[in-house]
C-alpha positions in Angstrom: 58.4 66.4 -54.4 58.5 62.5 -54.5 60.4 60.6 -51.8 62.8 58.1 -52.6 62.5 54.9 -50.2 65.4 52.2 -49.5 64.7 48.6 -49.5 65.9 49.1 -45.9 63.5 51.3 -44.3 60.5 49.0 -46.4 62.4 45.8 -45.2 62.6 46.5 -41.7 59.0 46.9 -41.3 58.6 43.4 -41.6 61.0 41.2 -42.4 62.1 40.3 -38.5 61.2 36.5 -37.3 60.6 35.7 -41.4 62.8 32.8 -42.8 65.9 33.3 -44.8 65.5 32.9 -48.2 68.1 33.4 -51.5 66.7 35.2 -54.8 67.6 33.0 -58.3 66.6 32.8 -61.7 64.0 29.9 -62.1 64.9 27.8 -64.4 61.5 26.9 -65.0 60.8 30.5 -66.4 58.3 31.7 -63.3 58.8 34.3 -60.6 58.1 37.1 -58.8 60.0 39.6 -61.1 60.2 39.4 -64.9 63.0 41.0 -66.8 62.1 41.7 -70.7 65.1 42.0 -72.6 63.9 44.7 -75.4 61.1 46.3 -76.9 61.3 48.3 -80.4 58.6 49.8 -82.5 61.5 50.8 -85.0 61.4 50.0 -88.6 57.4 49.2 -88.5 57.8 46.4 -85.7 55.9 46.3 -82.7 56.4 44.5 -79.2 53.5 42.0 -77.9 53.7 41.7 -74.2 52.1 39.0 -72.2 51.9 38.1 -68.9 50.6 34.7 -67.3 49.7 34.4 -63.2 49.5 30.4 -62.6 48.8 31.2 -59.2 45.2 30.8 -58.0 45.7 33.9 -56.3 45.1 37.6 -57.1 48.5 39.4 -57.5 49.5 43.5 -57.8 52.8 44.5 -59.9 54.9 47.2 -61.5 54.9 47.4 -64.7 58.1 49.8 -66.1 59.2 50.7 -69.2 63.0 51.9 -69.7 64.4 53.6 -72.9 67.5 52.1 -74.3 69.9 55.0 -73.8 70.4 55.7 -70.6 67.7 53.1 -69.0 65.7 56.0 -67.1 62.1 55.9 -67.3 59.2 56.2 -69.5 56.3 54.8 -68.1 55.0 52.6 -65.3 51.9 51.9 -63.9 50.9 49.4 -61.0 48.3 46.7 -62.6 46.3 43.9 -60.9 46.0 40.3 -61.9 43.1 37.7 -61.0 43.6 34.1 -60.4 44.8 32.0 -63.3 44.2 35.1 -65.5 46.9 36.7 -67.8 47.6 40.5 -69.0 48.3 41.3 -72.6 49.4 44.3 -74.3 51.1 45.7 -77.9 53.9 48.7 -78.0 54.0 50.2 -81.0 54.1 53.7 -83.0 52.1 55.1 -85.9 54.7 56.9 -87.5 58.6 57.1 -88.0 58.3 60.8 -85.6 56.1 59.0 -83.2 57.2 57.5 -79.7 56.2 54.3 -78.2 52.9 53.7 -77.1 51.1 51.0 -75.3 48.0 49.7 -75.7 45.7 46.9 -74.3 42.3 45.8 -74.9 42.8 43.6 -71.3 40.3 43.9 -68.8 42.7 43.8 -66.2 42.4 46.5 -63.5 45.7 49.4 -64.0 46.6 52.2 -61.4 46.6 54.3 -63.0 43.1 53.4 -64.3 42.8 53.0 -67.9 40.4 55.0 -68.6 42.5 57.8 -67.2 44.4 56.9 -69.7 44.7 58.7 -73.5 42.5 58.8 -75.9 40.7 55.2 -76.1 41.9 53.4 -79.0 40.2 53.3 -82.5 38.3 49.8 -82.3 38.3 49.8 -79.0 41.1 49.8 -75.6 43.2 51.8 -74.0 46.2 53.7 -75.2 49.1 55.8 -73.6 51.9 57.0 -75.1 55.5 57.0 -73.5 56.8 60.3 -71.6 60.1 62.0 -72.2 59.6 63.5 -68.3 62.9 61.8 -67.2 65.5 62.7 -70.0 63.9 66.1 -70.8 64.3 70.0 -68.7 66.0 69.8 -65.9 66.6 65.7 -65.9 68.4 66.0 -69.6 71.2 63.5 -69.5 73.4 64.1 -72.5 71.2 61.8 -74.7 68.9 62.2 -77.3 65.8 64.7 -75.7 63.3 63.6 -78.7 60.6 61.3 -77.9 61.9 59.1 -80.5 64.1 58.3 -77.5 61.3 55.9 -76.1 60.9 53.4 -79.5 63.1 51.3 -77.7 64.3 49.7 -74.6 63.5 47.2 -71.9 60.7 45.8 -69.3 60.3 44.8 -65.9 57.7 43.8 -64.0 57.7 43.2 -60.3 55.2 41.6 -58.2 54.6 43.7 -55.3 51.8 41.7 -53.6 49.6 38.7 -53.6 45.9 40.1 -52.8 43.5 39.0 -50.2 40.2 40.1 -48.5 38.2 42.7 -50.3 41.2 43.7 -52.6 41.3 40.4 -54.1 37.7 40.2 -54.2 37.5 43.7 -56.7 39.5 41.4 -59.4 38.4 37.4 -58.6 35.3 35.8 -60.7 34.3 39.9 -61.9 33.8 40.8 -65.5 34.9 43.4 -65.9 36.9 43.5 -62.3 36.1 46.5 -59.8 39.2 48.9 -60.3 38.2 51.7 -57.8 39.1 50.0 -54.6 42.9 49.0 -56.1 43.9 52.6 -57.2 45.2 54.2 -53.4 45.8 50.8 -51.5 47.1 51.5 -48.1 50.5 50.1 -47.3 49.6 48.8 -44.1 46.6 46.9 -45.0 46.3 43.6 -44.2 44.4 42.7 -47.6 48.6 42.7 -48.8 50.7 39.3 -48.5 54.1 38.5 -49.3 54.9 37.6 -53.6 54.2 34.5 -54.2 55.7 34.1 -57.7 54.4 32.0 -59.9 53.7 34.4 -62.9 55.9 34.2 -66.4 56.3 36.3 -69.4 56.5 36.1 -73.0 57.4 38.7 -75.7 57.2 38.7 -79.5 58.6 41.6 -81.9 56.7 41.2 -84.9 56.6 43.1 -88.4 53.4 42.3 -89.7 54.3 43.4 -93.6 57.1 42.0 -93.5 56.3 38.5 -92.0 58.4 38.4 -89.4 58.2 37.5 -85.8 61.4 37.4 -83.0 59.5 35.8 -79.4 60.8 34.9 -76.1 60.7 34.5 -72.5 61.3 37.2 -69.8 63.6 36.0 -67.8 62.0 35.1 -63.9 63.8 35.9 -60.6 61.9 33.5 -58.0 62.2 34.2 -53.9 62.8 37.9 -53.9 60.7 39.7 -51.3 59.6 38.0 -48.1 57.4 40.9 -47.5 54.5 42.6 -49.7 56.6 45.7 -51.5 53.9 48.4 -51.6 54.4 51.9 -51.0 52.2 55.1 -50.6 51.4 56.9 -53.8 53.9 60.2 -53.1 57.2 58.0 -52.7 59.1 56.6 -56.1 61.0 53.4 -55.3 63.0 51.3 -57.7 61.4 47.6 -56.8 64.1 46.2 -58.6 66.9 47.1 -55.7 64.5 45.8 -53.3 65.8 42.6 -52.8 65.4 40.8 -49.1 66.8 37.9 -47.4 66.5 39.2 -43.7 67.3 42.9 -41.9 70.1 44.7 -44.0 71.2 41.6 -46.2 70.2 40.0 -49.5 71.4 36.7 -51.1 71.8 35.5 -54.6 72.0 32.2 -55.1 74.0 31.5 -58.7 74.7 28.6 -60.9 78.0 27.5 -61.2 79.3 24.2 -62.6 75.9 22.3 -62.1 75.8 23.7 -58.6 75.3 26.6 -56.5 77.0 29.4 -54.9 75.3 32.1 -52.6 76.2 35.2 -52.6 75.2 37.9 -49.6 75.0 41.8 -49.9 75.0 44.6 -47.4 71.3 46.8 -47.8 72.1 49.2 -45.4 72.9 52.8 -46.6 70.6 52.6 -49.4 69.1 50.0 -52.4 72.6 49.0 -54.0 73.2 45.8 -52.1 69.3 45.0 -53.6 70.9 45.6 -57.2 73.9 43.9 -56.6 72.5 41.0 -56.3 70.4 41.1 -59.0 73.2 41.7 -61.2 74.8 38.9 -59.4 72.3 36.9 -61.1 73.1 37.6 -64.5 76.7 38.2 -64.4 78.2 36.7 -67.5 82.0 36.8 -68.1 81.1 35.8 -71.7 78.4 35.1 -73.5 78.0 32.7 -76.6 76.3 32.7 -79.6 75.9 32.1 -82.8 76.0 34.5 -86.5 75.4 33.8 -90.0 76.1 36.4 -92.7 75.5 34.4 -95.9 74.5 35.8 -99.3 73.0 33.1 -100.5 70.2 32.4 -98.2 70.1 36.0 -97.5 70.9 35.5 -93.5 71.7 38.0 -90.4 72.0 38.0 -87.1 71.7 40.5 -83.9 72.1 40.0 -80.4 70.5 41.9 -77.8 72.5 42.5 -75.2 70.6 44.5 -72.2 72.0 45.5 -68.8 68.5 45.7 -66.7 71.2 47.3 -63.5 73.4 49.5 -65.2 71.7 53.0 -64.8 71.7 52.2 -60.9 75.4 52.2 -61.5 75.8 54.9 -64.2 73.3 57.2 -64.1 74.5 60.7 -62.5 70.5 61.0 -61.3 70.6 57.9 -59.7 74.4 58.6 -58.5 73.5 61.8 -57.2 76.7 63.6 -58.8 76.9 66.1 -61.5 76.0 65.3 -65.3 79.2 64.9 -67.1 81.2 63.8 -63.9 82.7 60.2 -62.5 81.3 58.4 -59.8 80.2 55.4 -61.7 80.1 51.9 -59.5 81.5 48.9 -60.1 81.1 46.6 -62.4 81.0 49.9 -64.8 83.7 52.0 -65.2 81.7 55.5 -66.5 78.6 57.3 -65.5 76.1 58.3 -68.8 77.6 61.2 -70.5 80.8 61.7 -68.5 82.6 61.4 -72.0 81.1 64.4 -73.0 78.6 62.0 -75.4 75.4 60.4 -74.8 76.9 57.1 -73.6 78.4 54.7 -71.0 80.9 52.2 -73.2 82.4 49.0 -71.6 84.5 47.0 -73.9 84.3 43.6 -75.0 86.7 41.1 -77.2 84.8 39.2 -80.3 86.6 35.9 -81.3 84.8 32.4 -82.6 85.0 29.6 -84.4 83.7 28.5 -88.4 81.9 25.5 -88.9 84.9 23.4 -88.9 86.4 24.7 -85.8 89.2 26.9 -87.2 89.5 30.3 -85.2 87.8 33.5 -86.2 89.3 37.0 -85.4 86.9 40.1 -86.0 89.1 43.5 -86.6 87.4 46.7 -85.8 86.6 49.0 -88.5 90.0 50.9 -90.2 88.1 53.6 -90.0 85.1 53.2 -88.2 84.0 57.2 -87.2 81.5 58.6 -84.9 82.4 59.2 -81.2 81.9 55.7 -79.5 84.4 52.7 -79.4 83.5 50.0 -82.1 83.8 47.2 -79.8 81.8 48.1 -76.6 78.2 48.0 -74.9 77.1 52.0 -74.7 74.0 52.0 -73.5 71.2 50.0 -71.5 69.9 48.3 -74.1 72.9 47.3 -76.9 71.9 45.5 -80.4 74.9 43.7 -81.7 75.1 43.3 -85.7 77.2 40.9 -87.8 77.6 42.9 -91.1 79.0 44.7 -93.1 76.9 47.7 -92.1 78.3 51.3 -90.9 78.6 51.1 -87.6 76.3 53.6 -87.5 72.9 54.2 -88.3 69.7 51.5 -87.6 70.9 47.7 -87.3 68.8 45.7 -90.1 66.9 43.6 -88.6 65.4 45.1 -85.4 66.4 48.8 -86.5 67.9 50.1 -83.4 69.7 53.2 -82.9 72.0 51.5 -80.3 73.9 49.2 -82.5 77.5 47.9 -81.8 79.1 46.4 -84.5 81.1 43.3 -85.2 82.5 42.3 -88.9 85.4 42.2 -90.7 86.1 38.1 -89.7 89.9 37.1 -90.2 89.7 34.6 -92.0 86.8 35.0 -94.2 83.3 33.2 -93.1 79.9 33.9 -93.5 79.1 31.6 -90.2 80.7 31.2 -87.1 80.1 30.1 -83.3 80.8 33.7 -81.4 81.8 34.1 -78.4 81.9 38.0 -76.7 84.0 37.9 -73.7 82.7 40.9 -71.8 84.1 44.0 -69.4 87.5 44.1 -71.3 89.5 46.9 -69.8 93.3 47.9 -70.7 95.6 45.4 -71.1 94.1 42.5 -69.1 91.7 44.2 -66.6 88.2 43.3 -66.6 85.2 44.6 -64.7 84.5 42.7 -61.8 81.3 42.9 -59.3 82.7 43.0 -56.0 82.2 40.7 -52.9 79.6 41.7 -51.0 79.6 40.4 -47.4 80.0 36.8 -48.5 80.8 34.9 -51.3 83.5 35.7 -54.2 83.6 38.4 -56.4 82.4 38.4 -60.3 83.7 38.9 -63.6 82.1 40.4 -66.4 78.9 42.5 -66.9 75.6 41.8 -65.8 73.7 41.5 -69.4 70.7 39.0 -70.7 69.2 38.7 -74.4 68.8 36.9 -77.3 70.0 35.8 -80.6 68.0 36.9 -83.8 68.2 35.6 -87.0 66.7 36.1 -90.4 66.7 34.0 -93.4 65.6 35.1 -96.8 64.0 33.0 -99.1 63.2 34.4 -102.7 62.4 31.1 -104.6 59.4 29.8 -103.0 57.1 30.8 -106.2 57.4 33.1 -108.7 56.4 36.6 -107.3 56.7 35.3 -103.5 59.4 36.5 -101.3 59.6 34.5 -97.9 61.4 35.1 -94.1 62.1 33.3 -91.7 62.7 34.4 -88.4 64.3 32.4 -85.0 65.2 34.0 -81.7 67.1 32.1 -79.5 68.1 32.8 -75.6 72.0 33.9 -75.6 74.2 31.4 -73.4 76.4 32.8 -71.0 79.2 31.5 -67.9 80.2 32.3 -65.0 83.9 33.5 -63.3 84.6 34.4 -59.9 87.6 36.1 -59.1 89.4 37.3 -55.9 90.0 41.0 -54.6 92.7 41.3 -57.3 90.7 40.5 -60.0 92.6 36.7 -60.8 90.2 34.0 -61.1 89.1 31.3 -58.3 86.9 28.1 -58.4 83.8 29.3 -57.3 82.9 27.7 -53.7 
């Protein structure tokens, strides 16, 4: 039996007599945790992961994979970076039956050791495939129980220490790097420092037969540990509620209005404070867009829409309350599966705007079937289509299984500025974050992703069929609101 640490009991270990300092997405894209939006090996597509340390110093992370369902789990594996040296690695599966699998041909040490590892890859490398341990036997959760469950979902890596002293010496100026030393590091040794940051991320979801290619950034959450965040080998903490400003509090410092507000959460009692402000980060009461759906270029659009907080929230594991029962926490309104199907929906309203600024409506289905709401994000990891699609089934262009969809434009346009205003209740309620121990509360959801779009092009040359492919960063603002949910200028 695992145990399950707080950030508390790690923070207070040594975080007394240590500045104060405020977690917030780096605008310049480096940090000391990187948040992926999606991975997919669906429809013959797989993920390319990079990561980059621009530090001159030796740095250990987590590396975890979530499925898209329910967020829980699939596999994660400490890894260990030199100076100036970067990590790369490709998800992908051989067949449509298959689960994801990793594999990287990087030198860079793994705990885990690589070798350990499955089978080597053909060619050369190391492979391991994704593990159903946390949504199968006694931790099913409603959802799917298939390990087609893992072809998609989301990343995040978090750097749990810069190296020094002999650890940093087993992975600075060696070819190959000395791995034995890094695979039981004590907690307590003083060879561990404090993140640093300093480290980005990229990602690419490419279809090699199909020429296409959708990239980005990770997005980078700068100043969030003061401390190094290692733990013994028998304990299982979630790094991401780990959060620290000083003993029992966290801050998150968000933009607003070209400014700042700091926001300050209780740790006590447990990691949730840790997550709240993460998800203060990325609270967006909407988020903006854009979609084209035109015939003649052959055009579509998705959004990705990805809560990297919500199973901390919804997840009856996590929650500690019977499957199938309430007890989810704000901002979310259900836990996974309390429904009675495999899903946790929050609404949102679709409106925008045509080319020449006239308003666009988008109806829901007449009759859109199947046991989810047409208009909501279900699930970790959401892909939002523009089509005229079933609302069912794989989305088009990234082939997801976790598809929301949005059609049916009042009046009739094949392009449009979109704009999802998100956590729509009844009547006018909307989900809100609330207050912690200072600063406002939040509307919205806590969600980040990107755009993707396809063009077609079938005249380049006789015989020759072209795509094009773009993936943009979705834009997103911020509301606060007071205790009753009415909005307030944010101090």
């Amino acid at each position: 039996m695992k145990n399950r640490l707080s950030s508390l009991a790690l923070g207070l270990v040594a975080a007394f007599a240590l500045p104060s300092q405020a977690m917030y997405l780096n605008p310049q894209g480096t940090g000391e945790v990187l948040l992926f939006p999606y991975y997919t090996v669906n429809s013959n597509q797989s993920t390319l992961i990079t990561l980059v340390n621009t530090t001159n110093v030796a740095k250990m992370f987590k590396v975890k994979f979530r499925e898209g369902y329910n967020g829980r789990d699939v596999l994660d594996f400490n890894l260990f970076v030199g100076p100036n040296d970067s990590w790369t690695s490709t998800l992908f599966a051989l067949q449509p039956g298959d689960g994801a699998s990793i594999m990287t041909r990087d030198e860079s040490c793994t705990a885990p050791d690589k070798p350990n590892w499955a089978a080597p890859f053909p060619g050369g490398g190391y492979q391991q495939p994704f593990l159903p341990f946390a949504y199968t036997g006694v931790s099913e959760d409603s959802g799917p129980t298939s390990i087609t469950r893992t072809r998609e979902g989301l990343i995040e890596i978090v750097e749990l220490a810069e190296l020094a002293g002999t650890l940093a010496d087993a992975v600075t100026n060696r070819h190959p790097p000395n791995c034995v030393p890094l695979q039981a590091i004590d907690p307590g040794s003083a060879d561990l420092r404090p993140p640093g940051g300093g480290v980005y991320g990229n990602f690419a979801i490419v279809d090699v037969a199909e020429g296409t290619l959708f990239g980005g950034n990770a997005m980078a959450i700068d100043d969030f540990s003061q401390f190094p965040l290692v733990a013994d080998t028998a304990s299982v903490v979630e790094w991401l509620g780990a959060g620290n400003s000083r003993p029992g509090e966290v801050d998150a410092q968000i933009p607003v209005d070209g400014g700042y507000t700091t926001l300050t959460y209780a740790t006590n009692g447990g990691l949730l404070g840790g997550f709240n402000a993460v998800s203060a980060l990325i609270m967006a009461d909407s988020v903006f867009g854009s979609m084209s759906r035109e015939a003649g270029v052959g055009s579509h659009t998705e959004w990705v829409l990805t809560s990297p907080t919500k199973s901390f929230y919804t997840d009856n594991q996590r929650l500690g309350v019977p499957l199938g029962d309430s007890g989810a926490i704000a901002p979310f309104e259900k836990t996974f599966g309390e429904d009675g199907v495999a899903a946790s929906c929050v609404g949102y309203a679709p409106g925008g705007f045509d080319r020449e600024g006239r308003p666009v409506q988008f109806a829901r289905d007449a009759s859109p079937g199947g046991a989810l709401p047409q208009h909501a994000l279900c699930y970790a990891a959401n892909v939002v289509h523009f089509s005229s699609l079933p609302a069912d089934g794989a989305t088009q262009l990234l082939g997801s299984r976790l598809g929301s969809k949005v059609w049916n434009p009042t009046p009739a346009t094949e392009t449009a500025s979109v704009r999802l205003q998100l956590g729509v209740r009844r009547g006018n309620e909307r989900n809100v974050l609330p207050a912690g121990l200072r600063g406002p509360a939040l509307r919205g959801l806590p969600v980040i992703g990107f755009e993707a779009v396809r063009y077609i092009n079938g005249n380049v040359s006789p015989g020759v069929l072209a795509n094009y492919t773009m993936a943009t960063p979705l834009r997103a603002d911020v509301a606060c609101v007071d205790a009753a949910g009415a909005q307030i200028e944010c101090p």
